[in-house]
N, C-alpha and C positions, 0 to 999 in steps of 0.2 A: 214623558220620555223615559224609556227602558235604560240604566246604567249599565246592565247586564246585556251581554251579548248572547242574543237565542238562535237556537241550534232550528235546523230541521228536520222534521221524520216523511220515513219514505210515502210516498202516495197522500190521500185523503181529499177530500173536493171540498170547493163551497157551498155551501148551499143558504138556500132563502130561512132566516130566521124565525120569522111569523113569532114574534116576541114582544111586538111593538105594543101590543091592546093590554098586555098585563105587567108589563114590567115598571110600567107607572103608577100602578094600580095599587093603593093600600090593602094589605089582606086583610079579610078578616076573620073572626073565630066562627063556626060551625056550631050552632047549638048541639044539644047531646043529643042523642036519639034513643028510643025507645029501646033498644036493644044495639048490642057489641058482643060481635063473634069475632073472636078469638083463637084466631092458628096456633097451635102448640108449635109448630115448626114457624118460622120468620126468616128464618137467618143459614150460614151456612154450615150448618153442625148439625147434632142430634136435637132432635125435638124435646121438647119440654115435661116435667110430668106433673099429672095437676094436683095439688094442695087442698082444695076444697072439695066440698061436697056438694050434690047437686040440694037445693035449698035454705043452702047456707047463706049470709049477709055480708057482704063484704065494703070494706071503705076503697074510697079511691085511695091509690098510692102500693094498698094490701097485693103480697106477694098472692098469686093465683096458679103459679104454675112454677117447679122450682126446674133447676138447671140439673140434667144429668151425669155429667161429665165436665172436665174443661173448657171442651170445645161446645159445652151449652149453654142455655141463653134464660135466663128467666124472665118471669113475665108479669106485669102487675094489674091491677085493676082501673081502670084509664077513670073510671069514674065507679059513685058508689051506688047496691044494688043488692040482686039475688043472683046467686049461680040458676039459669032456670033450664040447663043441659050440659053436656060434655056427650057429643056425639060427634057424629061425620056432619059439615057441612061444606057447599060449593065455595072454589079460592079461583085465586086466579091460576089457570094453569092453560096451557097451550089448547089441550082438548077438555079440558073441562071438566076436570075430576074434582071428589070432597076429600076432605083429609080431616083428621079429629081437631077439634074444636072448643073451646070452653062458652056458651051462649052467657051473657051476663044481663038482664031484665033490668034498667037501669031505673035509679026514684025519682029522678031530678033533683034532686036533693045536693047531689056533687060534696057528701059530706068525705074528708079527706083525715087519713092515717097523718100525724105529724110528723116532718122531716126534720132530719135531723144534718141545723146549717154549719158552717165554716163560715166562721169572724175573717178570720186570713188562711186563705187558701196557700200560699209561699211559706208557712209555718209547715204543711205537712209532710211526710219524709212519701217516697217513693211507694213503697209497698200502702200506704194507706192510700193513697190517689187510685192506682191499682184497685184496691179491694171497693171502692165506692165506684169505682168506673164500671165493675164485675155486676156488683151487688143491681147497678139503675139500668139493668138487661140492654144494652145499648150495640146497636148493630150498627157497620158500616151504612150511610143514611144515600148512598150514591147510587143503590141498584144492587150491591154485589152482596151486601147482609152477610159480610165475614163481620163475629164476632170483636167489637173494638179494645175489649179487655187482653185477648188474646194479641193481637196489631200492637198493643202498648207494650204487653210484655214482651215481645219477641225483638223491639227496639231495645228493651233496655238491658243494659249491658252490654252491648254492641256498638263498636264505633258507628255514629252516627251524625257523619259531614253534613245533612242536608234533611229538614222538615220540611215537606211541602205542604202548606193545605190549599185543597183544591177548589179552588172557585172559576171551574172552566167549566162553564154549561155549555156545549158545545152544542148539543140535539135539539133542533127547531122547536115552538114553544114554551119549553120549558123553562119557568123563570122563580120556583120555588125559590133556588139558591141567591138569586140576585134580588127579590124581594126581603129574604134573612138577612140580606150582608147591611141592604139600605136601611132597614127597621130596626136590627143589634148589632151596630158594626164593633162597641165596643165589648159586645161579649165574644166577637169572633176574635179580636186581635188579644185578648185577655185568654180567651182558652189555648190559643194557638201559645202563645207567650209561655203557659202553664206545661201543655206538652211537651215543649222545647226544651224548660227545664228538667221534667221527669226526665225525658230520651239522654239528656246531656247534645242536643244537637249542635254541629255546629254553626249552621246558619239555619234562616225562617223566615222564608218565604211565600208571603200570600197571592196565589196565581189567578188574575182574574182574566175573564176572557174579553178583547178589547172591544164588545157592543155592549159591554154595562157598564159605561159610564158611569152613571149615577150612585152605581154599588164602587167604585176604585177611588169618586170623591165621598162617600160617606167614610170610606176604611182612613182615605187620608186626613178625615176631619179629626181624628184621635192618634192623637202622642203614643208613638212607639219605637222607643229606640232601636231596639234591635230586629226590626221585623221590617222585612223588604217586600214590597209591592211591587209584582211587575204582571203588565198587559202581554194577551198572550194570545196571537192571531186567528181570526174566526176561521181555522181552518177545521172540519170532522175529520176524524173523532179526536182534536187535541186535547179534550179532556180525559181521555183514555189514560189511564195508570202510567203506562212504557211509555205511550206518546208524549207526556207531559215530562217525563224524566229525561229523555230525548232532549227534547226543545230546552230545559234551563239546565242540561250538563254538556249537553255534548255526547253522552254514551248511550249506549242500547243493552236493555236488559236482558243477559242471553238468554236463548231456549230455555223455557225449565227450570228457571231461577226467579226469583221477587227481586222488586224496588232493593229491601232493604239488606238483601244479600251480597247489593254494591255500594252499599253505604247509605243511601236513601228513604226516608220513611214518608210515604204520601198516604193525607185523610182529607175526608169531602167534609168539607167547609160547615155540612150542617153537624156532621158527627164531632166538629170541633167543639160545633155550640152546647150537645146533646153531651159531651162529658164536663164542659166546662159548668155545664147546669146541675149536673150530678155531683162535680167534686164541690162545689161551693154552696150549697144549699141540699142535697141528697136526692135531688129532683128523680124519681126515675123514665123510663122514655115513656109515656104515655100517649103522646102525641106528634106529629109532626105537620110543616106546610104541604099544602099540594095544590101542583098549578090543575084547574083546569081550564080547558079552552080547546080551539076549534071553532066546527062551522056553524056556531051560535053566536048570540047577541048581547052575553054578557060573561063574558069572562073572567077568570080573575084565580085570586089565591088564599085559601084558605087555612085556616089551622083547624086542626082535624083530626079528632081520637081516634087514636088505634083501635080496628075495630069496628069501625064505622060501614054500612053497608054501602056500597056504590051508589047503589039506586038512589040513596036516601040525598047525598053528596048532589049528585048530579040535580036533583027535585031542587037543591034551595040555589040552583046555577040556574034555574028555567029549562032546563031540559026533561023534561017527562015521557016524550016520545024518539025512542032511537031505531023504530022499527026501519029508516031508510039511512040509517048511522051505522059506521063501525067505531065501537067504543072499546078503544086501548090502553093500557097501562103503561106508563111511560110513553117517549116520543113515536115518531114517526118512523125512526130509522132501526131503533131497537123493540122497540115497544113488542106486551103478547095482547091478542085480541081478547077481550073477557065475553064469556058465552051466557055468563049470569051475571045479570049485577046484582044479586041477591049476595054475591064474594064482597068482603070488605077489605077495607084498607089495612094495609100492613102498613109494617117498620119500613119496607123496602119500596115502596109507594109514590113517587115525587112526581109524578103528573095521571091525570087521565084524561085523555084524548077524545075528542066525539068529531067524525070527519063523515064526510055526505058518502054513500056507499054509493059507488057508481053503477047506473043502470046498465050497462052490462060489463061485466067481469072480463077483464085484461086476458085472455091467455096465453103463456108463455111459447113460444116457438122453442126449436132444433138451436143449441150451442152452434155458432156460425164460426170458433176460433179466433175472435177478432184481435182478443187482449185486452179489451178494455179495462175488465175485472182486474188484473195481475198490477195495470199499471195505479189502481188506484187503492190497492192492500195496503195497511198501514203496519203490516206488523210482516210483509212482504214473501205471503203464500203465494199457491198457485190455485187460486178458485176451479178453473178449468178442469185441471187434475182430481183435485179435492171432491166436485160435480160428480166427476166418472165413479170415485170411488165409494162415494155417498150414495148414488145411485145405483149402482150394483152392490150394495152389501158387504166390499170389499176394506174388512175391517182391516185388515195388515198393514194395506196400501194409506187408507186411510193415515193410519196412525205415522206410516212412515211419511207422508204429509205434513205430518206436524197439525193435524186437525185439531190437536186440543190447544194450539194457540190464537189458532182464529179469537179475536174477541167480541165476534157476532154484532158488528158495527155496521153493516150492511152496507160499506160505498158497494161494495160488487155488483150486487141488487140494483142497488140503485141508477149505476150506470150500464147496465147492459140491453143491450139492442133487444135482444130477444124476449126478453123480462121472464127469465128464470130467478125463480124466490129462490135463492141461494141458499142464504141463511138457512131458508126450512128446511133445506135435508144436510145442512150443518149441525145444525141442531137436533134433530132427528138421527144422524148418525153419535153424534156423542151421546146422546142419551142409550141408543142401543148399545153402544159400547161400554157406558157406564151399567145396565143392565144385565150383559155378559158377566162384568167384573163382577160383579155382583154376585150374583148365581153360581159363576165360579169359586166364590168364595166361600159358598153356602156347600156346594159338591163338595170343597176340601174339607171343610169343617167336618160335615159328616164321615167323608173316608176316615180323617181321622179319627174322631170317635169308636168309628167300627174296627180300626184296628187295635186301637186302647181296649175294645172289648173282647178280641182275639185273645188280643197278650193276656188280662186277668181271664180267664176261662183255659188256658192254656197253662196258665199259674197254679192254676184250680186244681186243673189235674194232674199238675207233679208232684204236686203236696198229697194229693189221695192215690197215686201210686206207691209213694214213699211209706204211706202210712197202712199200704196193704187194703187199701178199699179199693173200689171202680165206682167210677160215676156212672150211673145210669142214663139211659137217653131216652128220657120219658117224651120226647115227642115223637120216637119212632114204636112205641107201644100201642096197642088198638085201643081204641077209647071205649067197647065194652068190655075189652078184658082187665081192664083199671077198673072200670066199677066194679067187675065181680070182686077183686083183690080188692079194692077196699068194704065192700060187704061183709066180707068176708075177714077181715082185720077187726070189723064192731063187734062181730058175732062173737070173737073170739075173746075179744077185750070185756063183751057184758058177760060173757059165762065167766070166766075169770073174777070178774067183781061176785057173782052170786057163790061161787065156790067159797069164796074170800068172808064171805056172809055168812053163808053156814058153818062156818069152823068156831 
């Protein structure tokens, strides 16, 4: 039983879990594979830049790709091997684009760079937890791949009434997280503990969602005074960010604003584990669980190098053949289709899907206005609206929609008569509008330049009116009449020297 009284947020449905085949299931480890491609980009920041060379050797643990900025991410070698490219290859992406890559040729061998551990972790001051949470390239492990160095820092020094860590698997399937809680529950109530302390929180709170039992009695079988369990109703998408802050406050995160801008700091339950591994041993991310499952015969959950090809994943699950499969990343409700399983696993990775492709394809009907969509928004848009404006190009309207709160949860999809894929031109519209911003930026930049190049050339020539010259405008001169003038400049300069000779 909850002590704590839970709030509720607007809209969201039930739905059927399809959880049941794996979440009993011991995971197991993934042998290595022959080869690990390597995204420079994982996460939500600038892409990575790489450190090695193509035929160079590197140890598991070895930095491979360094972080460019703040808001970057670095990258290590999940196992040891040859750099054997750094090219474009296929990720997961909506339509199926390659993005650069570092290939690593792996020996089997798995010989490993030494880490360097922490005896007691509660001995370290703030800023050094920080730098080893930076240093073991570690991304939000929930889907969103916002850097977790950055999420620490921007807690700290900030009142901070409330840690949440999130253990609401809310999206059908998917039982990574409640496999990790059953299997380490004491490194999750250990790192969450650790957290707590860096942020100065004032309470910490571990959220699980009330169909994993098994994961709320393993977190209860270890002593922890200060860290409160509470069950949290199978409703979609309550493990959404806003929704989950909702449900144990009572408040709504306004438009436009984060968790932690009202005092609240919420992390996915694995990213607790994935720093707690880092500040206490120097672990960096190398690997993570991933469920998979679907309309096969042996399901389950694996641990699983970053990097790892799909294809490869799927073969030691018994599935070799997906030609009558749609095979997705992530759940059902969010998930993107993968067009190549030759794309590997990233950081942001926690389930892949293999579901029977139905012999003839759904299509969507005419918006009928019913409202079913509007009533089932969790963050309480207008789908309808948002439809038209997505539909027609209509970036203003869009935006004055609030389209970029949507958090692409798809109850609207899911509940609509007509079965318009929603999400798709949700998604489809923020990316164009993120591609306007873009370009826009790119235009301004340049004007700029070009007027910086006005001004010095304008500069140029006050300074050579001052001094009694004229600038010439040698691009308005004929370009045979420039050669004769410089012909005729040698001619003059080699008599010159022979004059200069006979004297």
């Amino acid at each position: 039983m909850n002590m704590r009284e839970l709030s509720s947020f607007r809209g969201g449905i039930r739905l059927d879990s399809h959880k049941g085949e794996t979440q009993n299931i011991a995971s197991r480890t993934l042998p290595i594979p022959e080869k690990l491609i390597l995204p420079l980009q994982q996460h939500g920041g600038v892409a990575a830049e790489p450190c090695v060379e193509i035929g160079q050797r590197v140890l598991k643990n070895e930095i491979i790709a360094e972080a460019r900025n703040y808001f970057g991410m670095r990258l290590h070698a999940p196992s040891s091997g040859v750099i054997s490219a750094i090219n474009k290859f296929p990720v997961i992406h909506p339509i199926g684009l390659s993005t650069d890559c570092i290939e690593l040729t792996t020996d089997g061998e798995d010989m490993a760079r030494g880490l360097n551990t922490v005896n007691d972790v509660t001995s370290l001051e703030t800023e050094a937890v920080y730098q080893r949470v930076a240093e073991a390239g570690i991304v939000g492990l929930g889907g969103a791949g916002f850097p977790a160095h950055v999420k620490v820092q921007e807690a700290i020094g900030q009142t901070v009434d409330m840690l949440i860590i999130n253990a609401v698997e809310c999206e059908p399937y998917i039982t990574c997280d409640d496999r990790l809680i059953q299997e380490h529950p004491g490194e999750v109530l250990a790192g969450a503990a650790l957290i707590a302390r860096v942020i100065d929180a004032g309470e910490c709170i571990v959220a699980v969602e009330e169909d994993m039992p098994a994961a709320m009695a393993a977190l209860k079988g270890v002593p922890s005074a200060r860290i409160e369990l509470v069950s949290i109703p199978a409703i979609y998408p309550s493990g959404g960010e806003k929704q989950l802050v909702t449900i144990l406050t009572g408040r709504e995160v306004p438009t436009g604003l984060l968790p932690i801008d009202i005092g609240v700091a919420v992390l996915n339950v694995a990213t607790v584990v994935a720093i707690f591994r880092a500040v206490f041993s120097g672990k960096p991310l190398l690997d993570r669980l991933v469920t998979v499952a679907g309309d096969f015969c042996s399901p389950g959950n694996a641990n699983t190098l970053i990097g790892t090809p799909i294809k490869y994943l799927l073969e030691h699950f018994g599935v070799s053949d997906t030609s009558n499969h749609r095979v997705l990343a992530g759940g059902p409700m969010m998930g993107t289709e993968i067009l190549n399983l030759a794309a590997p696993i990233t950081k942001t990775v926690n389930c892949i899907l293999v579901l029977h492709r139905e012999t003839a394809e759904n299509l969507s009907n005419a918006c009928i206005r019913c409202g079913d969509c509007l009533s089932v928004c969790p963050v309480g848009l207008q789908p309808q609206q948002l439809f038209d404006a997505a539909r027609t190009s209509d970036v203003d309207l869009a935006q004055e929609l609030h389209l970029f709160d949507c958090i692409d949860c798809g109850c609207c999809a899911y509940v609509c008569p007509s079965q318009i894929p929603l999400v798709h031109y949700f998604r489809y519209a923020k990316s164009s509008i993120e591609a306007l911003d873009r370009d826009r930026a790119v235009a301004d930049g340049a004007r700029a330049r070009h007027e910086q190049q006005l001004q010095r050339l304008s500069a140029k020539s006050k300074i050579g009116a001052r001094s009694g010259l004229e600038l010439a405008d040698v691009s308005a001169l004929d370009p045979s009449e420039l050669e004769r003038d410089i012909k005729a400049a040698v001619s003059r300069s080699s008599k010159r020297r022979q004059n200069e000779n006979e004297l």
